[in-house]
C-alpha positions as CSV (number, residue, x, y, z in Angstrom):
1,X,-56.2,17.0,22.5
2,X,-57.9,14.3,24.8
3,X,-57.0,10.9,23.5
4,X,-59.6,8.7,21.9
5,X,-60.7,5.5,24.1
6,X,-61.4,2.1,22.2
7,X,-63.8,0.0,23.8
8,X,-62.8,-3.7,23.3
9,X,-65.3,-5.9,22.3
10,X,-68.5,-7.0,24.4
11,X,-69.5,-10.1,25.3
12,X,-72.8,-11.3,27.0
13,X,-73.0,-14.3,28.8
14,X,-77.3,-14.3,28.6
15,X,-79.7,-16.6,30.1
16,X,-82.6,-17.2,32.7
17,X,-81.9,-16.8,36.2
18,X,-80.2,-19.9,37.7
19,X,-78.6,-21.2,34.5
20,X,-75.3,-21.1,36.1
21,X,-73.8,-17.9,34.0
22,X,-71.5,-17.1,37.0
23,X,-70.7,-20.2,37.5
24,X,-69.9,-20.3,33.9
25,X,-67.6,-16.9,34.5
26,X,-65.8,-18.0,37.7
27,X,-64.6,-21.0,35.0
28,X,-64.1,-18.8,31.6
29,X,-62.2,-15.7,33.2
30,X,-58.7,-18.1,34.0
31,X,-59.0,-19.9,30.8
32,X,-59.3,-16.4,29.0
33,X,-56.6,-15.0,30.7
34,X,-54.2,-18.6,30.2
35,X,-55.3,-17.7,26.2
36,X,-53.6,-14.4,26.9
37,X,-57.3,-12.7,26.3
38,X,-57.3,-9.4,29.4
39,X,-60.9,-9.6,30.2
40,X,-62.8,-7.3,32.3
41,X,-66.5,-7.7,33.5
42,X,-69.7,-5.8,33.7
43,X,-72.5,-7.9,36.1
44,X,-76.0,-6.7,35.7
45,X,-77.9,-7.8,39.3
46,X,-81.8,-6.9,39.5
47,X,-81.3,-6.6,43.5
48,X,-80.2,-3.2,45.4
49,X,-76.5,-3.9,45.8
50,X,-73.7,-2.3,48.0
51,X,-69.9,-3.2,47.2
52,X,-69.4,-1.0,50.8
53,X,-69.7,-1.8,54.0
54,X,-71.7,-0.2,56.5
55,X,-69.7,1.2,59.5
56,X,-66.7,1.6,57.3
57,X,-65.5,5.5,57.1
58,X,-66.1,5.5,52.8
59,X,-69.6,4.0,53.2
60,X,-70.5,6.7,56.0
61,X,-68.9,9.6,53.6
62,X,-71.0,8.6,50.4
63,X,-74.4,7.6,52.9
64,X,-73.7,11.5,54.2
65,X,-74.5,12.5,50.5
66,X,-71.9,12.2,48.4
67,X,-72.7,11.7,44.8
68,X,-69.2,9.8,43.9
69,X,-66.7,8.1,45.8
70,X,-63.3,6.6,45.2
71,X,-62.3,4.3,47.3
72,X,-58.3,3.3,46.9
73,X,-55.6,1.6,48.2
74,X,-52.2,0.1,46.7
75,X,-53.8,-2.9,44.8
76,X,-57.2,-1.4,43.3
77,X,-59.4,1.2,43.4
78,X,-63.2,0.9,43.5
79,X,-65.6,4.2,42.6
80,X,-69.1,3.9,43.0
81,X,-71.5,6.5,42.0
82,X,-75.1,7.0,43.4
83,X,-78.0,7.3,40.0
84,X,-81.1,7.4,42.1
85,X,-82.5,9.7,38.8
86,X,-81.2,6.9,36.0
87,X,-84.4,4.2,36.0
88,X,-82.4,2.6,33.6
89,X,-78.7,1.0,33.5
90,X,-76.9,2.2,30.4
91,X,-74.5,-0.5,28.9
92,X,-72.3,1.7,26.7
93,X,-72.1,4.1,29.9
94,X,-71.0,1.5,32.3
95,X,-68.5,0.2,29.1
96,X,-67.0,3.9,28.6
97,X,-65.8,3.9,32.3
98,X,-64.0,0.7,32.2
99,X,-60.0,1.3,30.9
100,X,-60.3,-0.1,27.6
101,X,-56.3,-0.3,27.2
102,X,-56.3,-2.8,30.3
103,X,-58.6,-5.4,28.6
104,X,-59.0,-6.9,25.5
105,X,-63.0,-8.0,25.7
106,X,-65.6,-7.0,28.2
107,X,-67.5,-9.7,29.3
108,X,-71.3,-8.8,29.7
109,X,-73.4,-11.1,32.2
110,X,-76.9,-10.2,31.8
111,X,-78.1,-7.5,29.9
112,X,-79.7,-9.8,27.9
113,X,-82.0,-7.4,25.6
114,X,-79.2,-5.2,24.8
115,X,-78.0,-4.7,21.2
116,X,-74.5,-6.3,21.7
117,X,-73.0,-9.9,20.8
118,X,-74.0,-13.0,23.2
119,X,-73.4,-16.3,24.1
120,X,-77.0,-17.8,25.5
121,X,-77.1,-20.7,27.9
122,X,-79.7,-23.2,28.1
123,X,-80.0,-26.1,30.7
124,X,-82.1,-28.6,30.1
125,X,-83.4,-29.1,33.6
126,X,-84.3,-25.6,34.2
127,X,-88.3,-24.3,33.6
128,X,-87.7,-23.0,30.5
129,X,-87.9,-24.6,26.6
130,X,-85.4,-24.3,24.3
131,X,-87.5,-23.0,21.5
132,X,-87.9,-20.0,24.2
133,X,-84.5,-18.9,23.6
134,X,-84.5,-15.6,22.2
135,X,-82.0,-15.9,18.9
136,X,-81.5,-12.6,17.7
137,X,-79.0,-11.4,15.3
138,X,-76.7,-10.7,17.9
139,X,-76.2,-14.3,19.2
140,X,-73.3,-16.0,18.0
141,X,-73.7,-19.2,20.1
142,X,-75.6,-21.2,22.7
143,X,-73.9,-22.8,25.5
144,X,-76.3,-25.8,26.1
145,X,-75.9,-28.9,28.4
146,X,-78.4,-31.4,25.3
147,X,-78.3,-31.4,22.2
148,X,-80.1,-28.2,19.9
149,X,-80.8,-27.7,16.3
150,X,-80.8,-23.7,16.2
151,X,-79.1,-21.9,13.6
152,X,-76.0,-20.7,15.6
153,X,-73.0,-23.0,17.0
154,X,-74.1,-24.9,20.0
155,X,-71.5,-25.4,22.7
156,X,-71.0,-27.9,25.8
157,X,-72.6,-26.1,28.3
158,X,-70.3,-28.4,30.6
159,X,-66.9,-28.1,29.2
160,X,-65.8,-24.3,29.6
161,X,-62.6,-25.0,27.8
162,X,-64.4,-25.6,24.8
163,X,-66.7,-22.0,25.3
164,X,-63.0,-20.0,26.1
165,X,-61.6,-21.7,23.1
166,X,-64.7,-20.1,20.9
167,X,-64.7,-17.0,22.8
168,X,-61.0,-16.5,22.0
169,X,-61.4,-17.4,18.1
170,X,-64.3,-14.6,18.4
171,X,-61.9,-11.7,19.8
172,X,-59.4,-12.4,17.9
173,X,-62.0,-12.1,14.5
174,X,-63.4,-8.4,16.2
């Protein structure tokens, strides 16, 4: 009988281009992980991406047609799979090929109009207003960098120890 995989819980870091949500990411992911919280991560990008590199023998193979590839060594493994058919990205697809026993929260950056729980961000300085922030039921906080009367907890948009803390009390209630 094949063994039933749990998902851990997801987590979206949402906001507008050029808030700073992987700059926010590249400061949460050690914090979680000194909090003993395994995260793993799925980035959405709008831009035609290529973890390979052109000339290299696995980016010639899959370029020659192939509709998967593995690529492997010792220390990780990569596998990248071609969906020119798939107009749109499926979250709980990309979520059911991640090894849920390895992690203990899925970190989500983008993917903003999905149906899964989020942390928005909102700097001031940026284009945007606050009373554009879209809060749905499925935010449980703003990161913000002023200030914001909003009916979820507002957090220091600037002090990422403070966001890991909350992100960590939040797992450890899912």
């Amino acid at each position: 009988m094949a063994e039933k995989r749990i998902a851990p819980p997801l987590l979206a870091i949402a906001a507008w281009s050029g808030t700073g949500k992987t700059t926010l990411l590249k400061q949460l992911i050690p914090l979680l992980l000194a909090k003993g919280i395994r995260p793993g991560l799925i980035k959405h990008t709008h831009h035609d991406m290529d973890v390979d590199t052109p000339g290299k023998d696995s980016y010639e193979l899959r370029k020659a047609g192939a509709a998967q590839t593995i690529v492997a060594s010792q220390k990780r493994w990569a596998l990248m799979t071609e969906t020119p058919e798939n107009p749109d990205l499926d979250l709980n697809y990309l979520v059911s090929r991640m090894d849920g026993s390895k992690l203990d929260l899925i970190l989500v950056e983008g993917f903003k109009h999905e149906s899964v729980a989020k942390i928005l961000l909102f700097r001031e300085e940026m284009s945007h207003k606050a009373e554009a922030l879209e809060i749905d039921r499925h935010a449980v906080a703003i990161a913000s960098n002023v200030p914001l009367t909003v009916s979820v907890p507002v957090l220091d948009l600037n002090n990422a120890e403070e966001i890991a803390d909350f992100i960590h009390k939040w797992v450890k209630r899912q």
